[in-house]
N, C-alpha and C positions, 0 to 999 in steps of 0.2 A: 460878852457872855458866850461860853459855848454849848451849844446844842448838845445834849443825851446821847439822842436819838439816832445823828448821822454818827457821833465819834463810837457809838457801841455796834453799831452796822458795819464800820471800819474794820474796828476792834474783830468782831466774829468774823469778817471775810479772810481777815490777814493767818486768823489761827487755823479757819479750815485751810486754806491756801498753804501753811506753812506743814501741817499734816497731812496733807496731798501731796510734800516735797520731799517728806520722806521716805516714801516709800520709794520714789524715785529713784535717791540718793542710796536709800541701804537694801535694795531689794525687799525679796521674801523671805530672807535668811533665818529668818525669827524661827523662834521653838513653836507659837500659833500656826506657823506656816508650816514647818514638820510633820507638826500631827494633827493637820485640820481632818476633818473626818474618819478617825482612827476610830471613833468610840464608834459611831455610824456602823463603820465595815466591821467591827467586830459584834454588835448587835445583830445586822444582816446575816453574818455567818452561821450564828447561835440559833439564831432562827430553822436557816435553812438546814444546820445539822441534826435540830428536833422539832419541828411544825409543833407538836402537840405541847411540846415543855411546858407554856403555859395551865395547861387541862391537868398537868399531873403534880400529886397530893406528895408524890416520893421527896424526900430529901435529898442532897448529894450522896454520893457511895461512903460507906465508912464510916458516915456519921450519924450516930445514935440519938434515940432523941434527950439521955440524959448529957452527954457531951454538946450536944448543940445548947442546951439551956446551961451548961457552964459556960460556955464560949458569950453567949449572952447577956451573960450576968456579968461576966469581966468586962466586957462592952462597958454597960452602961454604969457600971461604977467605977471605971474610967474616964467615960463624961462627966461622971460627978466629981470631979474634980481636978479637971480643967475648969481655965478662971472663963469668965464670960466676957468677950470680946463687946466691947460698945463700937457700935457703927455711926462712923461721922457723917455728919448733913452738913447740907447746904441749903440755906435759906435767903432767896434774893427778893426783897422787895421793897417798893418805894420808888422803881424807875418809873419815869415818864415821857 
């Protein structure tokens, strides 16, 4: 009979093991790898080109406030109707 317990210990070392190989193998080439901290630096930027933006009630330049409640409404009657994505699970149990 064989044991669970060592073969699924196996099992998880060989997959980190084998995702620890690839990075080796393909570098940082990846598009993760391109724009790691890109939303970061351009946060920090905004920041530091208006400290206050937070505190202030102003809208963007040029936008009124009846066009921004168009812009709004197109939004979310857009979402409504887009389908609703179902999100797949995973449920593991009964190991021992």
């Amino acid at each position: 009979m064989i044991h669970r317990k060592p073969v699924l210990a196996i099992l998880i070392a060989a997959c980190l093991g084998a995702t620890a190989c690839t990075h080796w193998i393909f570098g940082n080439d990846s598009k993760v790898s391109e724009n790691w901290g890109i939303a970061l630096d351009q946060t920090v930027q905004s920041q530091v080109a208006d400290p206050e933006a937070p505190a202030s009630l102003d809208g963007p330049e040029g936008i009124d406030a009846s066009t921004a409640e168009r812009v709004a409404d197109r939004y979310y009657k857009g979402q409504e109707k887009q389908q609703t994505r179902r999100a797949h699970s995973v449920m593991i149990g009964g190991v021992r």
